[in-house]
C-alpha positions, 0 to 999 in steps of 0.5 A, spaced: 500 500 500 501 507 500 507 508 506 503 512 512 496 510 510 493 504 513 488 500 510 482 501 514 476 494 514 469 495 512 465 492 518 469 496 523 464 503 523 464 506 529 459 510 533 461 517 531 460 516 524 453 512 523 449 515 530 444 510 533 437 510 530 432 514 534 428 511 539 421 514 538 417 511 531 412 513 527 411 506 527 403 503 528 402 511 529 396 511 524 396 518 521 399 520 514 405 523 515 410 527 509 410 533 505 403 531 501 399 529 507 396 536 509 390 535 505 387 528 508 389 529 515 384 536 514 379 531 512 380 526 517 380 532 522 373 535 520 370 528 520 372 526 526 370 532 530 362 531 529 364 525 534 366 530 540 358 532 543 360 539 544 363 540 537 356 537 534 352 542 539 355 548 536 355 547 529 349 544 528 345 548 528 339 546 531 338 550 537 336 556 531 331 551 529 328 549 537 329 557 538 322 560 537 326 566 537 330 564 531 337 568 532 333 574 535 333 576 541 325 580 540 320 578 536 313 581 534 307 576 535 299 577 537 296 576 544 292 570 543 289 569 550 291 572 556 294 567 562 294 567 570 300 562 571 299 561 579 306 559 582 309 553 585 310 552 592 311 555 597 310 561 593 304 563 592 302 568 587 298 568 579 303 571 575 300 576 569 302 572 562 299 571 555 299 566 550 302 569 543 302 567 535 309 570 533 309 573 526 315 571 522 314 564 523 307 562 526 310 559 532 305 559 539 309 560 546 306 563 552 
């Protein structure tokens, strides 16, 4: 060989040039990873969120629909009859009420 120069073997690799793996894997994790991945884990995200309860209340939409009110907080109707709503125990009392037809959407509420 080449004077000053050692011939170095394969196999023998030390640490410092080849560091140890990572302990942490993305193995079995279930999610897409990489550079193209950002539009299936949006999709994923917005499916998955009607499972959580809250999530579902406030998105539906349904308290508009189960509000005789809709989004507003006063609303125009035509009195109907007028009720005396007595109070419960130990109140006693016949509080002054009136049955009303709303005008945007026909609903009755007293």
């Amino acid at each position: 060989g080449i004077p000053g120069h050692h011939h170095v073997k394969p196999s023998s690799c030390t640490a410092r040039e080849h560091p140890p793996a990572s302990t942490h894997s993305n193995m079995g994790s279930g999610k897409p990873r990489g550079i193209q991945s950002a539009r299936k884990l949006r999709t994923n995200r917005r499916v998955n969120r009607w499972a959580d309860l809250d999530y579902k209340k406030a998105h539906l939409g349904t308290w508009l629909k189960a509000n005789p009110f809709g989004a507003a907080s006063h609303a125009k109707g035509i009195v109907l009859e007028k009720l005396g709503i007595e109070a419960k125990q130990p109140n006693s009392a016949i509080r002054k009420c009136v049955r009303v037809q709303l005008i945007k959407n026909g609903k009755r509420i007293a």
